[in-house]
N, C-alpha and C positions, 0 to 999 in steps of 0.2 A: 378313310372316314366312312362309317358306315350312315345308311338315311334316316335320318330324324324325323317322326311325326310333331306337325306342330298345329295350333287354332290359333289365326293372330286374328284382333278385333281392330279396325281401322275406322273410324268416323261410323260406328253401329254396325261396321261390315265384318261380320263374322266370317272366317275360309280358314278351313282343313288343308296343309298342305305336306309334303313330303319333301325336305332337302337333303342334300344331299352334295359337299366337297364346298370348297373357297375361290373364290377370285369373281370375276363379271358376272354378273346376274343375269340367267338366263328360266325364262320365264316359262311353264311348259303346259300349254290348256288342251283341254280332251274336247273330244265330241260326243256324241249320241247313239248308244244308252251306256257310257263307259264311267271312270274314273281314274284317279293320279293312277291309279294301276297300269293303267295303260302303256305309261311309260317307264316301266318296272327297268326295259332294256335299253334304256338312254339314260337315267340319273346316273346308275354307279360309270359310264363312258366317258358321261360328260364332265363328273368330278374329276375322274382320274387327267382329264385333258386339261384341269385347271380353270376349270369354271364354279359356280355356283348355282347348278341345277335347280330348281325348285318345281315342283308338279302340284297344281291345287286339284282341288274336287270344286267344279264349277259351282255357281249356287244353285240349289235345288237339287245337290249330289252329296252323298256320303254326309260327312258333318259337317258339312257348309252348311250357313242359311238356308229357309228355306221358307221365304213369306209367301204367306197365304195368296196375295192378290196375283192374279197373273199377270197384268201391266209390270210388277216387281222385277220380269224378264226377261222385258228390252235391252236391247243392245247395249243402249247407252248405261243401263243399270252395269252391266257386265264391264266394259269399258272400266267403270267406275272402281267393279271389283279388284279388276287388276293395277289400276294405280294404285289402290287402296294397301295392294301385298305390297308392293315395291315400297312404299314409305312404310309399312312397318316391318320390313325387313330391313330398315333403315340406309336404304337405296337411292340413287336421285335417279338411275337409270336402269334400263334393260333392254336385251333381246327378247322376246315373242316369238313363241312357238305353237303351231296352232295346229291340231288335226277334226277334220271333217267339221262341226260346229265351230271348235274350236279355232280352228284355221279363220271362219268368217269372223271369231271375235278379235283373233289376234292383228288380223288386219285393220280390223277398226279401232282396234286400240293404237294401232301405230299411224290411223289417217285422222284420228281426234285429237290424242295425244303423242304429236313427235317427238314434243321436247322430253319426252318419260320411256318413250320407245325406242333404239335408237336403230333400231333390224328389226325385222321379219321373218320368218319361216312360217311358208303352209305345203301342209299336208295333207295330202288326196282333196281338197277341195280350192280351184282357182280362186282368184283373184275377180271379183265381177263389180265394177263399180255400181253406184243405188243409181238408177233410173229405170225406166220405161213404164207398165202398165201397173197397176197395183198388184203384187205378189199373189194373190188370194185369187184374184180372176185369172190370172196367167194357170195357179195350176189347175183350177177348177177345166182348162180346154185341153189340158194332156190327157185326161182318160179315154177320148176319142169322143165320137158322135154315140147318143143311143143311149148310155149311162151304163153300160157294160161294165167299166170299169171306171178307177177311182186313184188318183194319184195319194200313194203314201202321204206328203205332206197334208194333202186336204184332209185324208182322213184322221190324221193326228189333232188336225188342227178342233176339231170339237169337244168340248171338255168332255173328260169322260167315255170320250165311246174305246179309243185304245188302252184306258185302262181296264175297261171291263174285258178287253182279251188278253190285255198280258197278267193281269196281276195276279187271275185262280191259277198260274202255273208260270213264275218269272224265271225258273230255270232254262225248263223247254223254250219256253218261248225265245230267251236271249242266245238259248243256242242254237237254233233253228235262223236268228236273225241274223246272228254272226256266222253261221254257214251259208247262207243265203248270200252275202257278199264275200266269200274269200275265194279266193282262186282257184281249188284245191276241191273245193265242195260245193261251188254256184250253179245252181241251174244249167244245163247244157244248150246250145243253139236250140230255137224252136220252143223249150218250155216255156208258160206263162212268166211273164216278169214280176219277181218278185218284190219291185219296186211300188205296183199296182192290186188292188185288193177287188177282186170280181164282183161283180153286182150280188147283191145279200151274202157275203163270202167276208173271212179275214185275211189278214196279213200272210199269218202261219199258215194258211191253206194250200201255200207256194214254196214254203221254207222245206229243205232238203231234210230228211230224215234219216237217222244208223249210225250217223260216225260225226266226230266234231272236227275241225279241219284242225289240219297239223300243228297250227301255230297254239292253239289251244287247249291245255290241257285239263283236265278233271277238277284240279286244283285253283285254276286260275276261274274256268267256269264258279267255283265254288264262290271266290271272290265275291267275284257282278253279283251272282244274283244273290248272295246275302245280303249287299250292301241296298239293292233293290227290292228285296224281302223287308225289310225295316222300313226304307224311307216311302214306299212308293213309287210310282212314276210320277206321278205330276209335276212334281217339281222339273223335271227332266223336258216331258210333251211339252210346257208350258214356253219353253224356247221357239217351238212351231208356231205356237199361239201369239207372236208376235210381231210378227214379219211383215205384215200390215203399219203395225205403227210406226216398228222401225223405219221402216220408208217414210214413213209422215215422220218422223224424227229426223232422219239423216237427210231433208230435202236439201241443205244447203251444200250438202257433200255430190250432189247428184255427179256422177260421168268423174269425180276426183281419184286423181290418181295418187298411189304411195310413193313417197320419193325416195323413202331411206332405202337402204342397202336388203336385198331379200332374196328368196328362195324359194323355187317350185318344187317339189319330190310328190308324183304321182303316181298312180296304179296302171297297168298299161289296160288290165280287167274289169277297169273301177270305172261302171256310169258317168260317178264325178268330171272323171277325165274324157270320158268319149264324148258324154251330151255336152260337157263343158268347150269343147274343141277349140272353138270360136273364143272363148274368151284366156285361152292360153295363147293364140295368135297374140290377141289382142295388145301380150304384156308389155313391148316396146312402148305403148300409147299407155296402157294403165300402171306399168310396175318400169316407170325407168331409171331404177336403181338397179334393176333385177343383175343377179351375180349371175347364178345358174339354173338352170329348170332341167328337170329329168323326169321321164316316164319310165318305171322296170317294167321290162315286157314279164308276162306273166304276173305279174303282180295283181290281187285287189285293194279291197279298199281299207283294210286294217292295217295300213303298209309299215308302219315302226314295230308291229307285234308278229306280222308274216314276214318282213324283210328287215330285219333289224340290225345286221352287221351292214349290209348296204346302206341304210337310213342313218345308221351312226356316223358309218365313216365318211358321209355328202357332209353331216352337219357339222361335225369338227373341221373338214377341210373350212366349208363355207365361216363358221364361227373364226377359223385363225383368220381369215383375212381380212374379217372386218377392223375398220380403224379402231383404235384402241378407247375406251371407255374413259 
C-alpha cells in the first residue's frame, strides 16, 4: 500500500497527514523546523509490520492549521490536535510517537489523554515531568553571566526576531541548522555551541558550512524549505512561545508520571541526551511503564532520518510487544 495524503477536519481542527498500511494506529508527530517528511523512513516499515502509520504536519506546519494567535500553540491545543486525528481516522485508540517537540507533545498526549493513547514513543528528547521554576527564567540563566550569549530557546522565544534571520534565506538557513545538529557535520570539541546565539550575533553565525550531512540529501533539503518558503516560520517559533503557559496549564500534572507502556531512542551526540542525563535516570520514577530506552553511540539529534534502520527496527520490536489494542 502505498502513502496516502490526506486533510482530515475534526471539531474545526484542520491536519495534513500521510498514512500509510492497516492495522493499530500508530501515531507519528515531528519536531522543530521539520514535517510528516520526517518520517518518510518509518511509514512504508511500519505498514509493512501491520500497523497503521499515520505522520501529521503539526499545526503551524505544512497544511495544517495555522491560527494567527500564538496562545493557539500550547500544548494543550496540540494534545487536542492529536485526539482530534484519532477520531477522525475513526480510531478509539493509538500509539504516539514523538521526535524532538514532538516527543514533548506525544508524551503529553499520553499523560492528558490515556484512555486515547495507549503507548509512547520519544525520540531524541526525554521524558521531563512539568515543575520547577518558570521555563522563561530557567533559560534566560543558561547564556552564562555578562550577556555574552543567549540560549536558542530565549531567542525564538520573541516574536519575530528569528524570523527576521531565517525567512531572507530558509534553505541555508535549515541547512546550516540541520547540520549544526547531526553527527556527521556538528561543530567539533571547543567551537562555539551552536545551541547559543553570541551577543549582537545569530543562530547561523555557528552553523557548519560546504556539505549537508549524510542523512540529507538535496532533494529532501528541497522538501523543508519549500514547505517553509510558503508557510513561514511562525507558526513553527510559535511552539517556543509557549512554554510559559504550558507550565501555567499543565500545573496539576506537576512531577506526573506516564504509566502506559513507552520508549526511549536517543542520540548518543544529541544535547537532548547529554544535558538531559538526569532526567533519563529519572525514568523508573517518571516513565514506569518504560519497555526499553537506547542511546546510538554516535548518533545526533535527527536520529529516525540519520539512523533509521536502527530506529525502525527498536520500534517494531517495541510496537509487537505492546498488549494488543
Amino acid at each position: 500500500m502505498t502513502a496516502q495524503h490526506r486533510l482530515v477536519v475534526e471539531d474545526g481542527r484542520r491536519i495534513h497527514l500521510v498514512e500509510q498500511g492497516a492495522g493499530p494506529l500508530v501515531l507519528l508527530v515531528h519536531g522543530f523546523p521539520e514535517s510528516w517528511y520526517s518520517w518518510r523512513h518509518q511509514l512504508p516499515v511500519l505498514a509493512a509490520a501491520g500497523y497503521r502509520a499515520v505522520a501529521v504536519d503539526v499545526r503551524g506546519y505544512g497544511r495544517s492549521s495555522k491560527p494567527a494567535a500564538a496562545d493557539a500553540y500550547r500544548m494543550v491545543e496540540l494534545v487536542a490536535d492529536n485526539v482530534a486525528v484519532v477520531r477522525a481516522l475513526g480510531e478509539e485508540s493509538a500509539v504516539v510517537v514523538g521526535h524532538d517537540w514532538g516527543a514533548a507533545v506525544a508524551a503529553n498526549s499520553a499523560l492528558l489523554r490515556p484512555e486515547v493513547f495507549r503507548a509512547v514513543g520519544l525520540l531524541s528528547v526525554p521524558y521531563t515531568p512539568r515543575g520547577g521554576p518558570r521555563p522563561s527564567d530557567v533559560f534566560a540563566q543558561l547564556g552564562g553571566g555578562g550577556g555574552e550569549e543567549e540560549f536558542y530557546v530565549s531567542y525564538f522565544q520573541e516574536p519575530g526576531r528569528a524570523e527576521a534571520e531565517i525567512e531572507p534565506d530558509v534553505r541555508g538557513w535549515l541547512a546550516g541548522f540541520y547540520g549544526a545538529l547531526s553527527a556527521d557535520t556538528m561543530p567539533g570539541p571547543g567551537a562555539p555551541d551552536p545551541h547559543f546565539v553570541g551577543s549582537g550575533g545569530t543562530l547561523r553565525d555557528r552553523f557548519p558550512v560546504g556539505r549537508l550531512p549524510e542523512w540529507l540529501g538535496e532533494r529532501d533539503l528541497d522538501v523543508y524549505a519549500a514547505e517553509f518558503e510558503r508557510t513561514g516560520l511562525t507558526g513553527a517559533l510559535n511552539r517556543y512561545r509557549n512554554m510559559d503557559r504550558d507550565w501555567e496549564d499543565l500545573a496539576a500534572y506537576d512531577g506526573a508520571p506516564i504509566t502506559q507502556p513507552s520508549l526511549f531512542v536517543g542520540g548518543g551526540l544529541d544535547a537532548s541526551t547529554t544535558w538531559l542525563a538526569d532526567a533519563i535516570e529519572a525514568y523508573p520514577v517518571t516513565l514506569p511503564g518504560l519497555v526499553s530506552s537506547h542511546v546510538l553511540d554516535g548518533c545526533g539529534h535527527w536520529i529516525q532520518q540519520e539512523r533509521p534502520e536502527e530506529v525502525n527496527r527498536l520500534l517494531v520490536e517495541w510496537l509487537a510487544g505492546l498488549p494488543a489494542a
